[in-house]
C-alpha positions as CSV (number, residue, x, y, z in Angstrom):
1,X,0.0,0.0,0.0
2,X,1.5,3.5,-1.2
3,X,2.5,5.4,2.0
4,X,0.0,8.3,1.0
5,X,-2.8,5.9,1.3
6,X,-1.8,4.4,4.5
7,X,-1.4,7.8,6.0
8,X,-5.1,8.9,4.6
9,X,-6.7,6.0,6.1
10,X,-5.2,6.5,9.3
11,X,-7.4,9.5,10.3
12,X,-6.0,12.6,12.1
13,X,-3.9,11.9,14.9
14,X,-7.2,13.6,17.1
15,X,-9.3,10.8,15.9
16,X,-6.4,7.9,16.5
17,X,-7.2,9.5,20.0
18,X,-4.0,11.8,21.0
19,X,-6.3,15.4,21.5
20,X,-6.3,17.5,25.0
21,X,-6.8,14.2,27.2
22,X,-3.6,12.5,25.6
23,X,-1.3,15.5,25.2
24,X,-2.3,15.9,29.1
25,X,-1.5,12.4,29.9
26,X,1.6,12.0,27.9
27,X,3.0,15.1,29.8
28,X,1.8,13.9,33.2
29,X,4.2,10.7,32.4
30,X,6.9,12.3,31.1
31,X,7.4,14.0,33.9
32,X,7.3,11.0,36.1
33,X,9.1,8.9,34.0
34,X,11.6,11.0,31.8
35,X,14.3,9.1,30.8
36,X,14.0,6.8,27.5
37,X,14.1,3.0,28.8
38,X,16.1,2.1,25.9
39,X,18.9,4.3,26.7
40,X,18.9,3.8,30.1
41,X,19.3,-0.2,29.3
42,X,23.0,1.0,27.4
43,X,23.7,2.9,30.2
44,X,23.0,6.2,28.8
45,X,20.7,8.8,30.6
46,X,18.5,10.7,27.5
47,X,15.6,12.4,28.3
48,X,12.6,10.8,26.7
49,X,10.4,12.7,24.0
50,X,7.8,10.3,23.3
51,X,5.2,8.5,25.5
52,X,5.4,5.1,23.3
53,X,3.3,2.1,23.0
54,X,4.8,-1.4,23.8
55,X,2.5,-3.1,22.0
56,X,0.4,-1.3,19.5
57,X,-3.1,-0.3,19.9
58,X,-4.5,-0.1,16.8
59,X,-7.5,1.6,17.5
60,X,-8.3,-0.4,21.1
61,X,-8.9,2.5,23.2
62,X,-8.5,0.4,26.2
63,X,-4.8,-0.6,25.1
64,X,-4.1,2.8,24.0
65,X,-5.1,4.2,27.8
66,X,-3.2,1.1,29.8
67,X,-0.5,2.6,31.3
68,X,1.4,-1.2,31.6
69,X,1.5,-0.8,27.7
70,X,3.3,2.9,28.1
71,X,6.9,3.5,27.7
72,X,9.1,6.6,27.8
73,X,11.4,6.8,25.1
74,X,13.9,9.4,23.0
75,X,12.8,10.2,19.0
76,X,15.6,7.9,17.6
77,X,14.8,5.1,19.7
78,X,10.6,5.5,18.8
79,X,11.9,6.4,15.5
80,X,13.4,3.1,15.5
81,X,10.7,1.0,17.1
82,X,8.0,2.2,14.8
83,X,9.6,1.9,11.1
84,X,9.8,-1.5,12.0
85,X,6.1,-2.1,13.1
86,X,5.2,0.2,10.5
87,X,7.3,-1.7,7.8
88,X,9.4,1.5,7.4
89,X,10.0,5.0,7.4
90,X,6.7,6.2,5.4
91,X,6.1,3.1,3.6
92,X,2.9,1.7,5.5
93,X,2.3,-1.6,7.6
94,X,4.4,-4.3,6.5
95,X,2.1,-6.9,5.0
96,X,4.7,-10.0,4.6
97,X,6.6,-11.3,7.4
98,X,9.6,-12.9,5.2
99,X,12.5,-10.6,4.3
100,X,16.4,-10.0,5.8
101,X,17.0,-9.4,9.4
102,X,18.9,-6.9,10.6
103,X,20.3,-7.1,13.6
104,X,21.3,-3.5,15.6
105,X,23.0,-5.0,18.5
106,X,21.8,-7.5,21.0
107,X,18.1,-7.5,21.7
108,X,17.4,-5.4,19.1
109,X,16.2,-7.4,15.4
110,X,14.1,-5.2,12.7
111,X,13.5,-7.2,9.4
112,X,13.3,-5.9,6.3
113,X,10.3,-6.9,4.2
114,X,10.6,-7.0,0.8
């Protein structure tokens, strides 16, 4: 699916659910958790940008509001985690789960679909 199309059927990010009650959520944990997990697990301290979803909610609003399924983490790292649930960097979901797997360093796989 062309990245354009994905993106259109999507919906706004409003009506994925991050309006007011979101924004005001995401900065509640931030500031009680505001160091990226990833980071921290190398040993590095980076503040965290992004409230992130461990598992993605796909429209389940009660996945999307569990806290257990919340993560702090910097853009890179969310950056990261989402090309490869996304199947890339503005390409859409991937579709196939055969490709070449690229491993970033211990722990951390992405594959790339073909």
């Amino acid at each position: 699916m062309p990245a354009q199309t994905y993106d259109a059927q999507r919906g706004s990010s409003a009506k994925r659910g991050y309006g007011t009650a979101w924004r005001k959520a995401r900065a509640a944990w931030l500031r009680k958790h505001p160091l990226c997990v990833e980071c921290e697990q190398q040993g590095v301290l980076i503040a965290a940008t992004v409230v992130d979803h461990i598992k993605p909610h796909k429209g389940d609003m009660a996945l999307f509001w569990d806290r257990d399924n919340w993560q702090s983490l910097c853009k890179s790292h969310h950056d990261r985690k989402t090309a490869t649930e996304d199947g890339g960097f503005g390409h859409g979901p991937a579709t196939e789960q055969q490709g070449t797997e690229l491993v970033l360093r211990p722990g951390l796989t992405i594959m790339r679909v073909r």
